[in-house]
C-alpha positions as CSV (number, residue, x, y, z in Angstrom):
1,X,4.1,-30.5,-10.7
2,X,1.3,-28.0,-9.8
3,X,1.2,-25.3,-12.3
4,X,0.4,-21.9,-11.5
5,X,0.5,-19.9,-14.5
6,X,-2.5,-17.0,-14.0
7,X,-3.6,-18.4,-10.9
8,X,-4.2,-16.4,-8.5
9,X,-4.2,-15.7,-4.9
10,X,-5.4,-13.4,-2.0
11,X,-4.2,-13.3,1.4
12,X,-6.3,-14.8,4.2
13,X,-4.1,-14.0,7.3
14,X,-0.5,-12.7,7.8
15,X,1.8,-12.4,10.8
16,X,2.1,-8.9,12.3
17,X,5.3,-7.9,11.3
18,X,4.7,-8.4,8.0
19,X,3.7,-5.9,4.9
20,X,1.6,-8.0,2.9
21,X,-2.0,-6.3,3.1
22,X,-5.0,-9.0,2.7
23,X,-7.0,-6.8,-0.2
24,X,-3.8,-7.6,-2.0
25,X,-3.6,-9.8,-4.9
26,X,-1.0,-12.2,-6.5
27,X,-1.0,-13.3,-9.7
28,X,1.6,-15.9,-10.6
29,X,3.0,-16.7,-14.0
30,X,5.1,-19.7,-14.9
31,X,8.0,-20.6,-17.4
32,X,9.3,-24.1,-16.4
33,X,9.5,-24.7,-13.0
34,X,10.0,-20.7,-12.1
35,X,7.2,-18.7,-10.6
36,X,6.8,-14.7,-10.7
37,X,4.5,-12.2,-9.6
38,X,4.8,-8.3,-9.4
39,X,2.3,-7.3,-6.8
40,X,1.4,-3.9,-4.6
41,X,-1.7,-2.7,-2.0
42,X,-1.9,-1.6,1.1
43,X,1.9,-0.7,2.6
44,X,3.2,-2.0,-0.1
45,X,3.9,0.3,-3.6
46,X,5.9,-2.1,-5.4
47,X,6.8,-5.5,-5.4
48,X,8.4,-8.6,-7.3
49,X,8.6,-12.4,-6.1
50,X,10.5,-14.7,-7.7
51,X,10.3,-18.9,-6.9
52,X,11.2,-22.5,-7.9
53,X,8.8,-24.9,-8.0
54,X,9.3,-28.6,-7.3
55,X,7.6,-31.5,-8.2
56,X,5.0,-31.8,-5.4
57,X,4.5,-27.9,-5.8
58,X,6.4,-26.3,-2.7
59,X,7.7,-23.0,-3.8
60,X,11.0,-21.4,-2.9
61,X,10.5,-18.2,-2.9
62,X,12.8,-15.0,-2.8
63,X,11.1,-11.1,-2.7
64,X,11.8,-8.0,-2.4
65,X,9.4,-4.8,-2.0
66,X,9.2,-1.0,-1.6
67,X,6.7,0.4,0.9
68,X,4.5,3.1,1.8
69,X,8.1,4.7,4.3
70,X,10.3,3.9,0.8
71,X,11.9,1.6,2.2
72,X,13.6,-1.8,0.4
73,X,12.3,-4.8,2.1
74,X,13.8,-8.4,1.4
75,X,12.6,-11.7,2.8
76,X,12.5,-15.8,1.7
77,X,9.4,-17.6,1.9
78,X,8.9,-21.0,1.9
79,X,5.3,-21.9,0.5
80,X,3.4,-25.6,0.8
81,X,0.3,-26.1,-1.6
82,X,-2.6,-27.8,0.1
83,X,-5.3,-28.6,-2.6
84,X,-9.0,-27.6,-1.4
85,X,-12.2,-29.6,-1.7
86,X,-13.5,-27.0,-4.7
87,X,-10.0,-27.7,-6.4
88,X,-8.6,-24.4,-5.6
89,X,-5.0,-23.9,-3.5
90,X,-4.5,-22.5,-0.1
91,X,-0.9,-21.6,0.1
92,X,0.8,-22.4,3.7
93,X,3.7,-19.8,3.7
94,X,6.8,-19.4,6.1
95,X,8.8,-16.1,5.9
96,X,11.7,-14.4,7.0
97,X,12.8,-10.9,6.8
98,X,16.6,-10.6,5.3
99,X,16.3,-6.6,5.7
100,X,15.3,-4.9,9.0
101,X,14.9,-7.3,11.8
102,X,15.3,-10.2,10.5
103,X,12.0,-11.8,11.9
104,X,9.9,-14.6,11.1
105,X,5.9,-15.4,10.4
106,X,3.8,-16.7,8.5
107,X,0.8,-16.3,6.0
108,X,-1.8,-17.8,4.1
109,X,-3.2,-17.6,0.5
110,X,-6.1,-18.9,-1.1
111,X,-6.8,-18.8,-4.9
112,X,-9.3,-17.5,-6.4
């Protein structure tokens, strides 16, 4: 199991529709096989993921935000590790909204 306590991650690219800014930063902390982060930047003033992580590293993920209208935005994510020449992790992320419209996209992270 990939552990990624105090790694961290910035975004490299993100769908339109999402909120996710890429001057952001996530870092993660993990107890067991769950995974947090409280992040904010950009449209986003607060936010809090929370995620399962399984034995080859794939995260489930579940967050929910507040941003820059004051709104409360919710979505799932589904995130696949792929490990880098330098060692590091990109993250390969699926999405969906569960508030608003209910659309899909996708982004990418790299650590740090």
């Amino acid at each position: 199991m990939i552990n990624y306590d105090n790694k961290v991650f910035i975004p490299l690219s993100n769908t339109e529709n999402g909120e996710v800014d890429l001057s952001m930063q996530f870092v993660y902390k993990q107890a067991g096989n769950i995974v947090t982060s409280t992040y904010s930047g950009g449209r986003i003033i607060s936010g809090h993921l929370i995620a399962l992580v399984d034995e080859a590293g794939h995260l489930d993920m579940r967050y929910h935000q507040v941003n820059d209208k004051g709104e409360i935005t919710t979505g799932i994510c589904k995130s696949t590790p792929e490990q880098l020449p330098n060692g590091k992790l990109r993250m390969h992320e699926k999405w969906q909204w569960t508030s608003g419209d209910l659309s899909f996209g996708e982004s990418l992270l790299e650590e740090l």
